[in-house]
FITITI-364845 format. One record per atom (N, C-alpha, C, O): x, y, z; residue in one letter. Coordinates in steps of 0.001 Angstrom, whole numbers, plus 500000, padded with zeros to 6 digits. Last residue first. Layout:
! residues N
XYZA/...
This chain:
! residues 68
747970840599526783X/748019839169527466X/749440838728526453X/749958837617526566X/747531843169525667X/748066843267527479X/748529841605527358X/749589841368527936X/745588842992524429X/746928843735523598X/747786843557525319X/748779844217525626X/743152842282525760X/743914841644524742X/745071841922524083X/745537841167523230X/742503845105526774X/742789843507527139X/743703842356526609X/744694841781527059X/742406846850524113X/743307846694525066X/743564845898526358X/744637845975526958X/740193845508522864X/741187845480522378X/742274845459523417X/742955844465523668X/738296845854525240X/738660844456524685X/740139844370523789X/740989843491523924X/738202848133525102X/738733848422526388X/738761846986526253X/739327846520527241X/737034848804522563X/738429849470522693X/738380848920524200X/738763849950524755X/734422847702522572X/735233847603522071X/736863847523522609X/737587846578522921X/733392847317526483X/733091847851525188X/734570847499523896X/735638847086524347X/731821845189528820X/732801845798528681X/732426846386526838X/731492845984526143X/729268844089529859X/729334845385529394X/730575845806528776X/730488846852528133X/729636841486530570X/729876842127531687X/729924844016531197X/730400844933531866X/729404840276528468X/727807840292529209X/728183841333530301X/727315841977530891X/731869840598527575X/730542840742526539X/729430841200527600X/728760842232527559X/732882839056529105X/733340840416529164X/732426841046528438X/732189842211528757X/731742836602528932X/731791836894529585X/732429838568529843X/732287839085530952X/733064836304526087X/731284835773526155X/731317836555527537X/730692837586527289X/735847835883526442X/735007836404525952X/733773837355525962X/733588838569525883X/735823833307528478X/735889835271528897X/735658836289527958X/735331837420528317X/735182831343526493X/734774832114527625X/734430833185527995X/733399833857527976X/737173832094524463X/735530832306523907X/735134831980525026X/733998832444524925X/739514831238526063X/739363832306525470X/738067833089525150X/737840834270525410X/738582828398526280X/739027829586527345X/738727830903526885X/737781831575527297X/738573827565523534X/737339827624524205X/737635828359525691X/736654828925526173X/741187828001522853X/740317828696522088X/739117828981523055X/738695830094523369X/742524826373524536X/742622827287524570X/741819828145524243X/741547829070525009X/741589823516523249X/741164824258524950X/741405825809525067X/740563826494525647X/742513823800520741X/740776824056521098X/740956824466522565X/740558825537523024X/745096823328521691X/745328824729521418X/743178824678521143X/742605825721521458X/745406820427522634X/745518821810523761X/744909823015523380X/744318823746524174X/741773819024521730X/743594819626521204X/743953820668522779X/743243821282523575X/739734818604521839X/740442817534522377X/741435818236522538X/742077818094523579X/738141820095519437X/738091820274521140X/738978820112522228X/739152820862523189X/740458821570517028X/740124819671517996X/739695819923519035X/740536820073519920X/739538824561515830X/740239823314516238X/739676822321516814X/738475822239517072X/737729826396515317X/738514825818514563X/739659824644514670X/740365824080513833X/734599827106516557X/736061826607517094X/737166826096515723X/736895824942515390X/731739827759516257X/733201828335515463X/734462828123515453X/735317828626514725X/730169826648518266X/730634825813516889X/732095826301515856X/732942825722515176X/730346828404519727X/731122827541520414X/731740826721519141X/732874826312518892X/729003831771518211X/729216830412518860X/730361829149518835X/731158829052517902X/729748834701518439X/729876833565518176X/729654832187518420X/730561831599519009X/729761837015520274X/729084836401520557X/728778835374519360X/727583835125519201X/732184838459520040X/731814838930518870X/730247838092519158X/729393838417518333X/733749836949522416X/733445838594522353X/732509839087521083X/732081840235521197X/734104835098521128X/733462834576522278X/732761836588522074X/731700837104521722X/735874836191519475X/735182835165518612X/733894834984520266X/732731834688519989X/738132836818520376X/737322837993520004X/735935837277519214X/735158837894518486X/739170834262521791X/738108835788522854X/737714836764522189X/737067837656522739X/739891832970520433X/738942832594521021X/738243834037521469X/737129834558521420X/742114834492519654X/740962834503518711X/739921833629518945X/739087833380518075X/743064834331522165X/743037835221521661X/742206835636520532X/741696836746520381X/743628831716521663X/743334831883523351X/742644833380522744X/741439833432522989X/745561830769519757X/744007830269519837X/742876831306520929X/741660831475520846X/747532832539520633X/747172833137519513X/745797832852519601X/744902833697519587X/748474830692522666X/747968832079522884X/747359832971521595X/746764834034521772X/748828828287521152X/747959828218521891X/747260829638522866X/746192829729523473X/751247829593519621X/750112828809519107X/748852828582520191X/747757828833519688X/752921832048520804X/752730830665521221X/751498830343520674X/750535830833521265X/754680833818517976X/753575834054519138X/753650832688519203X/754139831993518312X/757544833625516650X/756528833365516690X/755423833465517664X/755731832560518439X/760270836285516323X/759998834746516954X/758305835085516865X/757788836199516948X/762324837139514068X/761222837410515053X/760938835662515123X/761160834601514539X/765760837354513530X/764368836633513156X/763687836891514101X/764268836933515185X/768225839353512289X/767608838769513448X/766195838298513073X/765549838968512268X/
């Protein structure tokens, strides 16, 4: 049986947010702004950035993120 692939644009979404979470900047994007999967990224490095400011801590990011 073959495992199936995570959705490319949830993966972005995801290493947007530990990249937004790590307080990175925007420049770090590895993709096409333009692209679906940059939009994603830059969602991601949102809430990020935003769970960051909102205090949240390591382990309670991990397990955010282990949820989506």
């Amino acid at each position: 049986m073959r495992r199936q692939k995570r959705d490319p644009s949830h993966r972005a979404f995801v290493r947007g947010y530990q990249a937004g979470f790590d307080m990175r900047t925007k420049s770090h994007c590895p993709y096409q702004p333009e692209s679906l999967t940059g939009q994603e990224w830059l969602r991601g490095w949102r809430e990020g950035r935003e769970d960051h400011w909102l205090g949240f801590n390591n382990q309670a990011c991990q397990e955010k993120v282990s949820s989506l």
